[in-house]
mmCIF file as gemmi writes it, N, C-alpha and C atoms, coordinates in Angstrom:
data_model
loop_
_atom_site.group_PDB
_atom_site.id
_atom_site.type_symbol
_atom_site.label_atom_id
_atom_site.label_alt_id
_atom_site.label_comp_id
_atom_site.label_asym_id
_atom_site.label_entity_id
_atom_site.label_seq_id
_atom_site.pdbx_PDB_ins_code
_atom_site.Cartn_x
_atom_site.Cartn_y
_atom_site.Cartn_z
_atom_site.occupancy
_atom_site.B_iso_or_equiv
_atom_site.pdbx_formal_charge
_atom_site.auth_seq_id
_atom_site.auth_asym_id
_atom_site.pdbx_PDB_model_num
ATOM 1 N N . UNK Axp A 1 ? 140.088 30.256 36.591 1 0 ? 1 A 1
ATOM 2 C CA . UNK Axp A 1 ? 140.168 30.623 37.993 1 0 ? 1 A 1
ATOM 3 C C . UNK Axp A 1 ? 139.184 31.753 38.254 1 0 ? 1 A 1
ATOM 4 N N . UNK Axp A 2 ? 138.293 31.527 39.51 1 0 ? 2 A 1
ATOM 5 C CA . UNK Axp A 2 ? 137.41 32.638 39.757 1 0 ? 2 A 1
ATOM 6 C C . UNK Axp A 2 ? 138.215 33.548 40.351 1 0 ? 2 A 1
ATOM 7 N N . UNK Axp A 3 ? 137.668 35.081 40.037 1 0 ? 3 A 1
ATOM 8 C CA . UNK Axp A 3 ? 138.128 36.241 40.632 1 0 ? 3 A 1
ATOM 9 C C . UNK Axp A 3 ? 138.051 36.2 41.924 1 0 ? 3 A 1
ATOM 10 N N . UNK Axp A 4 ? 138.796 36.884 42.75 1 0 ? 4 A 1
ATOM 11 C CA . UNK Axp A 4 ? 138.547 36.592 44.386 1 0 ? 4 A 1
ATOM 12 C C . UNK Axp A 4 ? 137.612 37.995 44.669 1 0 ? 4 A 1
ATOM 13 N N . UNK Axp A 5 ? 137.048 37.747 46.071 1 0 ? 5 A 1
ATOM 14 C CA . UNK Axp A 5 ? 135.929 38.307 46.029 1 0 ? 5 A 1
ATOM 15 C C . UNK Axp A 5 ? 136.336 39.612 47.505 1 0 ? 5 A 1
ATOM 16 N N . UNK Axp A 6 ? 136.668 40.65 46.707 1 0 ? 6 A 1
ATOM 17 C CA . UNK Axp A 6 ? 137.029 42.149 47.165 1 0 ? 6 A 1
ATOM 18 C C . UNK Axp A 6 ? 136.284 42.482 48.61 1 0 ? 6 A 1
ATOM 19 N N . UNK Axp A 7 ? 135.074 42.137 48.478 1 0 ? 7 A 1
ATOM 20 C CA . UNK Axp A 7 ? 134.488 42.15 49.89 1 0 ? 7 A 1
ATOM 21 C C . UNK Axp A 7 ? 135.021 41.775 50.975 1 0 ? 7 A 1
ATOM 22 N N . UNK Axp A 8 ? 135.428 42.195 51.864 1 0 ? 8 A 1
ATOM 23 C CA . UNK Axp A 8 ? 135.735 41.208 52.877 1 0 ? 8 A 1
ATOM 24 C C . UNK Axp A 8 ? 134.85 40.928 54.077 1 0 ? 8 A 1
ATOM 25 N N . UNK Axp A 9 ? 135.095 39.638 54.548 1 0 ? 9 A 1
ATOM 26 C CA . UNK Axp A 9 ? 134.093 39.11 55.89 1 0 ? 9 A 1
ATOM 27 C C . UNK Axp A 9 ? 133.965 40.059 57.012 1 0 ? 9 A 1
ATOM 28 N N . UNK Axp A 10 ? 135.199 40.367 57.246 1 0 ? 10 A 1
ATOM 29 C CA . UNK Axp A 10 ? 135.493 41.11 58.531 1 0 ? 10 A 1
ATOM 30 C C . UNK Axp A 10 ? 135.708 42.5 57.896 1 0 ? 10 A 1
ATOM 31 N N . UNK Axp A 11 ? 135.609 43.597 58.775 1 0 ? 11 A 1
ATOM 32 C CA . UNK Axp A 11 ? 136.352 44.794 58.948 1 0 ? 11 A 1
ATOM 33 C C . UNK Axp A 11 ? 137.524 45.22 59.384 1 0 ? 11 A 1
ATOM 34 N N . UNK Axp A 12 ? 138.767 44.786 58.41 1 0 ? 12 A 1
ATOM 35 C CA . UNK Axp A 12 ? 140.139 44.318 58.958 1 0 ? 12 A 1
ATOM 36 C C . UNK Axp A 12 ? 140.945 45.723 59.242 1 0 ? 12 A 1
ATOM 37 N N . UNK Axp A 13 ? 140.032 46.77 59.641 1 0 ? 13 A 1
ATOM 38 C CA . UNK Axp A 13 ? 140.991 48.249 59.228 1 0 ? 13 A 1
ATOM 39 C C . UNK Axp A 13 ? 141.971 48.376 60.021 1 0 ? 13 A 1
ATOM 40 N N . UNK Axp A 14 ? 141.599 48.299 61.276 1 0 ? 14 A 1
ATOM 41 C CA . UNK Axp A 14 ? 141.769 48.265 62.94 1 0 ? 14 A 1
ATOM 42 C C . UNK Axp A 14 ? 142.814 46.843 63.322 1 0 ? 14 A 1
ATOM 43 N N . UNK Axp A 15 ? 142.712 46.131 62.38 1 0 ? 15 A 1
ATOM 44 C CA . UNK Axp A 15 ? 144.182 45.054 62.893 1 0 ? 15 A 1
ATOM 45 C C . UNK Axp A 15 ? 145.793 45.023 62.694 1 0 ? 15 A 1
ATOM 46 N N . UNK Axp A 16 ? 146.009 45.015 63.848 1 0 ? 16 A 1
ATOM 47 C CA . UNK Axp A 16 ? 147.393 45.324 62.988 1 0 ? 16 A 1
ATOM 48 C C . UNK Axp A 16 ? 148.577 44.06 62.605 1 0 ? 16 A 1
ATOM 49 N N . UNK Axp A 17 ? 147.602 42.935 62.125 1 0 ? 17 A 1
ATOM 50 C CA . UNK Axp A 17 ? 148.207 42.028 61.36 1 0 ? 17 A 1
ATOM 51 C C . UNK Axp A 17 ? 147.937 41.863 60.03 1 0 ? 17 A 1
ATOM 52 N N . UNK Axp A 18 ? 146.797 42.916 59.85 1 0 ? 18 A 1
ATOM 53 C CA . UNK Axp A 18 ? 146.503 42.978 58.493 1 0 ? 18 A 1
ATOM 54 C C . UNK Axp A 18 ? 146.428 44.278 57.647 1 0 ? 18 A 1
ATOM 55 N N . UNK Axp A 19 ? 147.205 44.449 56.381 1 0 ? 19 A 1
ATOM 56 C CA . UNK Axp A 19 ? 147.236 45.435 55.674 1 0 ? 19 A 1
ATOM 57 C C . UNK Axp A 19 ? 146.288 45.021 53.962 1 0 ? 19 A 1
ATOM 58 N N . UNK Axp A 20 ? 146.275 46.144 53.69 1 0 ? 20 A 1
ATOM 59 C CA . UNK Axp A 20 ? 145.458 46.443 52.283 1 0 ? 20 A 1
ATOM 60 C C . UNK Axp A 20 ? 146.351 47.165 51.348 1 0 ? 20 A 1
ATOM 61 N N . UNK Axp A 21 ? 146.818 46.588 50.259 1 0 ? 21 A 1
ATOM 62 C CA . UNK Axp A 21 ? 147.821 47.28 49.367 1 0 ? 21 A 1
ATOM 63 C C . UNK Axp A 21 ? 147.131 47.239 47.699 1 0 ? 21 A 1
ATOM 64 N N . UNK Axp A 22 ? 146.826 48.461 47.444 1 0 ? 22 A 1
ATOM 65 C CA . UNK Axp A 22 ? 146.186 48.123 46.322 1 0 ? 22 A 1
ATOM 66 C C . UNK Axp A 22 ? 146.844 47.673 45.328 1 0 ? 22 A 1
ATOM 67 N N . UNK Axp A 23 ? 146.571 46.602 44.389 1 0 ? 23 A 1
ATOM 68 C CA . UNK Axp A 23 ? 147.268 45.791 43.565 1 0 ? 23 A 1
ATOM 69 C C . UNK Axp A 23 ? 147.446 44.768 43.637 1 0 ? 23 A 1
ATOM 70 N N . UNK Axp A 24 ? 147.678 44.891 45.233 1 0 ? 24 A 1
ATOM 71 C CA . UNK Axp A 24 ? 148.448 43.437 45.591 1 0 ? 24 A 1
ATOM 72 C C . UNK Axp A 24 ? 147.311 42.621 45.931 1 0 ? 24 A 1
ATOM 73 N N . UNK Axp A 25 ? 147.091 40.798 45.371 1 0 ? 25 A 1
ATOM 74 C CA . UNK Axp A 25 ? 146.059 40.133 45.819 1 0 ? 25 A 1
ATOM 75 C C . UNK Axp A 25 ? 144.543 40.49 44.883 1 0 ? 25 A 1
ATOM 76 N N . UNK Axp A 26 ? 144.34 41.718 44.181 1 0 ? 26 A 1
ATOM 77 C CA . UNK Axp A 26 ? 142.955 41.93 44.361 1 0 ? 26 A 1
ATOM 78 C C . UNK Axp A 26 ? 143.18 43.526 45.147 1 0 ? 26 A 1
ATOM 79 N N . UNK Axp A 27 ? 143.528 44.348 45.814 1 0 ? 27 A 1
ATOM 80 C CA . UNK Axp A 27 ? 143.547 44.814 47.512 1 0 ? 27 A 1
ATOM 81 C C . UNK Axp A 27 ? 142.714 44.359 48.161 1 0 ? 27 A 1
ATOM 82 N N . UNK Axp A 28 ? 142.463 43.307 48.261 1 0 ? 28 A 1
ATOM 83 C CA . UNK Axp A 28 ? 142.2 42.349 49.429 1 0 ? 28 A 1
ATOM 84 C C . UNK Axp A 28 ? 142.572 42.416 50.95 1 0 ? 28 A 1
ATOM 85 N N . UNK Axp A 29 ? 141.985 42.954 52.072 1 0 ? 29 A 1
ATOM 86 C CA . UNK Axp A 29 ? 142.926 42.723 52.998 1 0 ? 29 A 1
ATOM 87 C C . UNK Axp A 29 ? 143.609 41.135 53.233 1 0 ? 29 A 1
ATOM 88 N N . UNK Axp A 30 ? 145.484 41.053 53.181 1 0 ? 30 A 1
ATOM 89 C CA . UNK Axp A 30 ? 145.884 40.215 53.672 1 0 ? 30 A 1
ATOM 90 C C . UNK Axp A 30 ? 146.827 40.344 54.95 1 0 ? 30 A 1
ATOM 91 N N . UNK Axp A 31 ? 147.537 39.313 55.637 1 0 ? 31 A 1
ATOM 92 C CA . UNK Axp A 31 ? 148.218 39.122 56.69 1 0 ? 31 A 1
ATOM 93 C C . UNK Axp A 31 ? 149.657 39.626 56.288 1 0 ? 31 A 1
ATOM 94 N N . UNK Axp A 32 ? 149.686 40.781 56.856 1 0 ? 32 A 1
ATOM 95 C CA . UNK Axp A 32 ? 150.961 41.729 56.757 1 0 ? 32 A 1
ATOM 96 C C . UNK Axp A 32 ? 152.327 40.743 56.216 1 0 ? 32 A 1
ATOM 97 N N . UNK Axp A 33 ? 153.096 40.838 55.376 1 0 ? 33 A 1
ATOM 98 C CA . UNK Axp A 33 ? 153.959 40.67 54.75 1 0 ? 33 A 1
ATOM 99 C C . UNK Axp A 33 ? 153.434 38.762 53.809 1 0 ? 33 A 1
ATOM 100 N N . UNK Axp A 34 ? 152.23 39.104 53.773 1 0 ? 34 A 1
ATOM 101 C CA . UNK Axp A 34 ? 152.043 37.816 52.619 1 0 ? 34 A 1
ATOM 102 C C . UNK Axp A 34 ? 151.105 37.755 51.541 1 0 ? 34 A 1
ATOM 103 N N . UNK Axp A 35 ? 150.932 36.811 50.972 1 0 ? 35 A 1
ATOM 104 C CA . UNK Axp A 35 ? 149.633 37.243 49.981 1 0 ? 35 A 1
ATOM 105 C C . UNK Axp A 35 ? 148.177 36.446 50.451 1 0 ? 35 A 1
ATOM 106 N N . UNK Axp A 36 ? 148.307 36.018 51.521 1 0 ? 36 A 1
ATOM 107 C CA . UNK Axp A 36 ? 147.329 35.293 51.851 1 0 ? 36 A 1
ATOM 108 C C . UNK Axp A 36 ? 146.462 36.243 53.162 1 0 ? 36 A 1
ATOM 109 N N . UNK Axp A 37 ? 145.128 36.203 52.101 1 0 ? 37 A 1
ATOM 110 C CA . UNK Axp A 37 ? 143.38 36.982 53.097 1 0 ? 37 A 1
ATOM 111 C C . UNK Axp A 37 ? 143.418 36.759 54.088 1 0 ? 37 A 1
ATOM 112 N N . UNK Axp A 38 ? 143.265 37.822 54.708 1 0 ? 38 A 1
ATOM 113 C CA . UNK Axp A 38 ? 143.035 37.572 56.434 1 0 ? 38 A 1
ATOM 114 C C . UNK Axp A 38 ? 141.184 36.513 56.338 1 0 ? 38 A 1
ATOM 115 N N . UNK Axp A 39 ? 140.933 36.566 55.559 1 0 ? 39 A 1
ATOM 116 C CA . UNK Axp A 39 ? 139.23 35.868 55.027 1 0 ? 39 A 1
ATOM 117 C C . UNK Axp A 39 ? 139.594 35.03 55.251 1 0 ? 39 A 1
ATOM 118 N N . UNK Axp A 40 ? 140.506 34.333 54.255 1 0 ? 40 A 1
ATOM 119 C CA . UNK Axp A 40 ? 140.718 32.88 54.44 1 0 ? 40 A 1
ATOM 120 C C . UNK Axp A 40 ? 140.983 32.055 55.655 1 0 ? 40 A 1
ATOM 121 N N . UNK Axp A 41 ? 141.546 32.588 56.509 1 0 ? 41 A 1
ATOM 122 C CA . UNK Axp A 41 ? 141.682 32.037 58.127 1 0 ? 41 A 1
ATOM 123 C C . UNK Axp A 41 ? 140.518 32.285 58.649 1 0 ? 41 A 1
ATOM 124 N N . UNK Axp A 42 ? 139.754 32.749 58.746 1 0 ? 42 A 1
ATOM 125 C CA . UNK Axp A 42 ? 138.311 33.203 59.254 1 0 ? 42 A 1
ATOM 126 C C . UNK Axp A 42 ? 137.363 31.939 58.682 1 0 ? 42 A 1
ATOM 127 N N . UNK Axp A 43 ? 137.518 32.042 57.408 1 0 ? 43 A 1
ATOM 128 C CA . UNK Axp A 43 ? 136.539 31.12 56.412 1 0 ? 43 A 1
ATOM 129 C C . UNK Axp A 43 ? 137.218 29.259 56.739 1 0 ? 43 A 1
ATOM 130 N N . UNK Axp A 44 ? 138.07 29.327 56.58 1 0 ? 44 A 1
ATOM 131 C CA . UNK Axp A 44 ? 138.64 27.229 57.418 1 0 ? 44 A 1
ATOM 132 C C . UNK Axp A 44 ? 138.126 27.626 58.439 1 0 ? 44 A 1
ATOM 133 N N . UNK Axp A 45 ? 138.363 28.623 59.606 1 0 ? 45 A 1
ATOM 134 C CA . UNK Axp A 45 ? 137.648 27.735 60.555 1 0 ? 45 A 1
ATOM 135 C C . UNK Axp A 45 ? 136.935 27.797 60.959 1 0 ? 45 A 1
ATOM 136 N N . UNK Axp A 46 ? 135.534 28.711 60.216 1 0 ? 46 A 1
ATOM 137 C CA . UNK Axp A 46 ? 134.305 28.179 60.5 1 0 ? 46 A 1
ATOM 138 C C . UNK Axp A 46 ? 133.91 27.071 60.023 1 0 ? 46 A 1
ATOM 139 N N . UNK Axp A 47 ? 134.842 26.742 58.598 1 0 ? 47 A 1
ATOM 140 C CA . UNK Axp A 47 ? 134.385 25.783 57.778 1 0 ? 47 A 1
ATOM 141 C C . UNK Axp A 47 ? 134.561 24.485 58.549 1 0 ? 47 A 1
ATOM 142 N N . UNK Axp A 48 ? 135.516 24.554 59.827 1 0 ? 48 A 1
ATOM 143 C CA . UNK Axp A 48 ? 135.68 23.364 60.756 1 0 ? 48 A 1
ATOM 144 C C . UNK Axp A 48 ? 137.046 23.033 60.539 1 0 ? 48 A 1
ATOM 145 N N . UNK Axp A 49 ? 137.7 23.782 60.568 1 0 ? 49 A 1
ATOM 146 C CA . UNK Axp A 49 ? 139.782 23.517 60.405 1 0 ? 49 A 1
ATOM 147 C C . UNK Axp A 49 ? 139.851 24.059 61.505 1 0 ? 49 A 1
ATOM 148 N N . UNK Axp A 50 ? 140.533 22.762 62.211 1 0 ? 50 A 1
ATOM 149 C CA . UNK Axp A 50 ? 140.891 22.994 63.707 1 0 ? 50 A 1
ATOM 150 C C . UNK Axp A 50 ? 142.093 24.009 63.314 1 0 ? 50 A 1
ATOM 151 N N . UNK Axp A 51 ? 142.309 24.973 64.679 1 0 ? 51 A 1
ATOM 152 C CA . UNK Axp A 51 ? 143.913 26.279 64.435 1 0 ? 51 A 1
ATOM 153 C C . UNK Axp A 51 ? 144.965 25.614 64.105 1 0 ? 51 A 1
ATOM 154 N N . UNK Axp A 52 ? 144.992 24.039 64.405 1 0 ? 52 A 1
ATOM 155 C CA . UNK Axp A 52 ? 146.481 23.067 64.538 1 0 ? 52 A 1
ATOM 156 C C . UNK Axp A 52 ? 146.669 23.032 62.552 1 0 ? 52 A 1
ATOM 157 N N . UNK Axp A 53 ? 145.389 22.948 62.038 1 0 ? 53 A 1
ATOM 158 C CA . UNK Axp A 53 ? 145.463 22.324 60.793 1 0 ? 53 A 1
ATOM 159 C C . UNK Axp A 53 ? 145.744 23.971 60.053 1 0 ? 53 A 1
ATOM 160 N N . UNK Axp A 54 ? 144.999 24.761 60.602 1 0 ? 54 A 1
ATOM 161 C CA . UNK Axp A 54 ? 144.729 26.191 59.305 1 0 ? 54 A 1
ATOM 162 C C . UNK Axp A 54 ? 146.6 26.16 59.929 1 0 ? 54 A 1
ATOM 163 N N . UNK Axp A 55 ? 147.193 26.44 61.078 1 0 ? 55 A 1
ATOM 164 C CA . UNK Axp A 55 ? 148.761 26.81 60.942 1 0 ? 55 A 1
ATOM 165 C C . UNK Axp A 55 ? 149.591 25.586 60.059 1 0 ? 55 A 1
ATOM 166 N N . UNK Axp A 56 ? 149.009 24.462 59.589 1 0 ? 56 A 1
ATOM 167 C CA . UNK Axp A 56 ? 150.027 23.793 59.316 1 0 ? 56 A 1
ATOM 168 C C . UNK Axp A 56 ? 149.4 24.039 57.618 1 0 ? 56 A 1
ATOM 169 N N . UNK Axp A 57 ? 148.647 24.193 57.325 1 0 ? 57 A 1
ATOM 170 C CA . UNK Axp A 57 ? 148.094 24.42 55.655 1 0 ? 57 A 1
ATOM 171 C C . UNK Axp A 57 ? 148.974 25.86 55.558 1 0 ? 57 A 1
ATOM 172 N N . UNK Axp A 58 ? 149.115 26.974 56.045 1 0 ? 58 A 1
ATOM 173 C CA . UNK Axp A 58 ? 149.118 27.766 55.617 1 0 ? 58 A 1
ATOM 174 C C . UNK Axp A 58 ? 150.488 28.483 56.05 1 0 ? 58 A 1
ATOM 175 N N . UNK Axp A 59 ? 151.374 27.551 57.006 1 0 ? 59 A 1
ATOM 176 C CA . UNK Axp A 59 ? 152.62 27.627 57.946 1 0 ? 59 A 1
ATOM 177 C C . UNK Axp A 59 ? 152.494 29.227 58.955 1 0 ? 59 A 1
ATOM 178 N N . UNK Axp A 60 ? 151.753 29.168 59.36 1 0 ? 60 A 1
ATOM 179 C CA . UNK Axp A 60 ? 151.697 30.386 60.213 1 0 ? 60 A 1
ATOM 180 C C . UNK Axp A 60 ? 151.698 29.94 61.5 1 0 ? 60 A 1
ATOM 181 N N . UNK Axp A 61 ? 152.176 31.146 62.716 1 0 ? 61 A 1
ATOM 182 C CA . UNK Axp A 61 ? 152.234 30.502 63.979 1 0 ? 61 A 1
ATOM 183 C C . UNK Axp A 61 ? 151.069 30.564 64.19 1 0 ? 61 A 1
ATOM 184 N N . UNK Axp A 62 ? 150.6 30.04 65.532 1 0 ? 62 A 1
ATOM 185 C CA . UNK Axp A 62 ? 149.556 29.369 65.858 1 0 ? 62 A 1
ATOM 186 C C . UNK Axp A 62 ? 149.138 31.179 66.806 1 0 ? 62 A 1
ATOM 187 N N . UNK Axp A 63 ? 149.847 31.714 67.256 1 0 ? 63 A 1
ATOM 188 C CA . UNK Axp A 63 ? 149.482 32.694 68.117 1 0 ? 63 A 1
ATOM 189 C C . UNK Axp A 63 ? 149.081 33.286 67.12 1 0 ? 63 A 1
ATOM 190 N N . UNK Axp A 64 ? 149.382 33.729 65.556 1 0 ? 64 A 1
ATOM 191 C CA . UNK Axp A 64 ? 149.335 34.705 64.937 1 0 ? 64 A 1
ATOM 192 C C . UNK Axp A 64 ? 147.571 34.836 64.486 1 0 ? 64 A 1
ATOM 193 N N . UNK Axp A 65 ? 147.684 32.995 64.23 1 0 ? 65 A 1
ATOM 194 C CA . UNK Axp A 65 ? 146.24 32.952 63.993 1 0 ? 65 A 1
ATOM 195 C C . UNK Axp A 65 ? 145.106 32.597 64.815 1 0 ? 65 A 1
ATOM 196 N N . UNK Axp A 66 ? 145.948 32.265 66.268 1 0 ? 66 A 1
ATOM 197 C CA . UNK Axp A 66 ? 144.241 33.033 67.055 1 0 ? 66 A 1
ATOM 198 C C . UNK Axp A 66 ? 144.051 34.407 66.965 1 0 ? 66 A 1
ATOM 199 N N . UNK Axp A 67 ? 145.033 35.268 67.098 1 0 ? 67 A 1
ATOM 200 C CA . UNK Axp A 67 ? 144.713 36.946 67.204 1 0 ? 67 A 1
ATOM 201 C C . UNK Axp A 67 ? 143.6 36.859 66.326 1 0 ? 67 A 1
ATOM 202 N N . UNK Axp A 68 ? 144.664 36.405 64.709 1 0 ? 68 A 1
ATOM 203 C CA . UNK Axp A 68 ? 143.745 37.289 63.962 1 0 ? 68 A 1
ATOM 204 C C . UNK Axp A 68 ? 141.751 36.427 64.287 1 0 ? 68 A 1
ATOM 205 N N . UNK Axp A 69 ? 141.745 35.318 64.398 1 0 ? 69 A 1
ATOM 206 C CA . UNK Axp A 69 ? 140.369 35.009 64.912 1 0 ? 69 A 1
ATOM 207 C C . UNK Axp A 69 ? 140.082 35.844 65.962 1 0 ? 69 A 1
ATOM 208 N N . UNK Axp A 70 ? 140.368 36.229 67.465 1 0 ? 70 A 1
ATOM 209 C CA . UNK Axp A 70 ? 140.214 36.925 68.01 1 0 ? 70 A 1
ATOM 210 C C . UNK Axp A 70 ? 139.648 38.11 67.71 1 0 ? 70 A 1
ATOM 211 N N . UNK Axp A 71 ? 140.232 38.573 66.915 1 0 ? 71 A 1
ATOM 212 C CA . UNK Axp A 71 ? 139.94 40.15 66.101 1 0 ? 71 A 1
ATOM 213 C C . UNK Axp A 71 ? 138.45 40.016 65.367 1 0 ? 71 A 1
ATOM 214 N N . UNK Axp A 72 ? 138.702 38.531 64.41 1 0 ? 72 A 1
ATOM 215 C CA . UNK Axp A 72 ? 137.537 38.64 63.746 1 0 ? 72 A 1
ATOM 216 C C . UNK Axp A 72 ? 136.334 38.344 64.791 1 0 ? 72 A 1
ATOM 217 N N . UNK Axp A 73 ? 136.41 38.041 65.744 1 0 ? 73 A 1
ATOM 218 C CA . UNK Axp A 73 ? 135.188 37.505 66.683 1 0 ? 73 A 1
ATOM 219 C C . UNK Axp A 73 ? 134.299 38.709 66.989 1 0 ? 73 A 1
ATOM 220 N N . UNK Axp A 74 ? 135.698 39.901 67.508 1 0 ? 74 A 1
ATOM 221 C CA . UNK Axp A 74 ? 135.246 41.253 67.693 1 0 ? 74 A 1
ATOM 222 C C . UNK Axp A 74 ? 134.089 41.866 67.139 1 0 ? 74 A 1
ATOM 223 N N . UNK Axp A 75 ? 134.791 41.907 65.615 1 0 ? 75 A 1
ATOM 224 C CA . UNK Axp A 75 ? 134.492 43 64.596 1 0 ? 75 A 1
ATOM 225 C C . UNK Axp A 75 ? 133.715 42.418 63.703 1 0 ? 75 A 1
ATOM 226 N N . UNK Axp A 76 ? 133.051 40.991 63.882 1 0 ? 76 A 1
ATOM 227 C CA . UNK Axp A 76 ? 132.008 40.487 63.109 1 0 ? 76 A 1
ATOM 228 C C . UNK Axp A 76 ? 130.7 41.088 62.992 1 0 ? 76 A 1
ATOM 229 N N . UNK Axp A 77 ? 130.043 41.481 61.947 1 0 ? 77 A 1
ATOM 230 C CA . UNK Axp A 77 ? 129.155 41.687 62.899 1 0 ? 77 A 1
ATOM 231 C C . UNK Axp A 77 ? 127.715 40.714 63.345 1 0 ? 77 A 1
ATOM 232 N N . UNK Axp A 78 ? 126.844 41.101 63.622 1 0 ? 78 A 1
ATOM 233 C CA . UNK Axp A 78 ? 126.147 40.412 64.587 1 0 ? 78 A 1
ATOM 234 C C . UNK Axp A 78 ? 125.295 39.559 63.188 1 0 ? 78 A 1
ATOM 235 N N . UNK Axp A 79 ? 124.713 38.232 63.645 1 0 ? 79 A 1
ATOM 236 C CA . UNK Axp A 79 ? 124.157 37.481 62.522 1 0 ? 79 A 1
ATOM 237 C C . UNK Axp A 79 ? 122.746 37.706 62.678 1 0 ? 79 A 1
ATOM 238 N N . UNK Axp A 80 ? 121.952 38.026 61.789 1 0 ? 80 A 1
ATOM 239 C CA . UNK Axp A 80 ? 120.547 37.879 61.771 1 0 ? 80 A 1
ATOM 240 C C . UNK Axp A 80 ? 119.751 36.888 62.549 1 0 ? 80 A 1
């Protein structure tokens, strides 16, 4: 299994669906009370996972995970 990768996409400091616990994950930022990257919702759906599919892969509500897209749209930053 590859190591997961500590960097994160976004700048998750400022959300408050996402915390950083060192230990836990890597300290990875994840989605407050789970072990799953706020990255990983970011990363399906650029990868093309409609919100219907990333909430049903990952059982999250559907509001929870536009925010957190929302957020990441914000705080992306700008692409070359």
């Amino acid at each position: 299994m590859a190591p997961l990768d500590a960097t994160p996409v976004v700048d998750w400091t400022d959300c408050p669906l996402v915390e950083v616990i060192p230990g836990k994950v890597s300290g990875v930022p994840l989605l407050k009370g789970t072990r799953l990257p706020a990255d990983t919702i970011l990363e399906n759906y650029e990868g093309g996972s409609p919100v219907a599919e990333i909430c049903e892969n990952f059982d999250m509500p559907e509001d929870t995970i536009r925010e957190i897209l929302s957020y990441a749209a914000r705080k992306q930053p700008p692409q070359p």
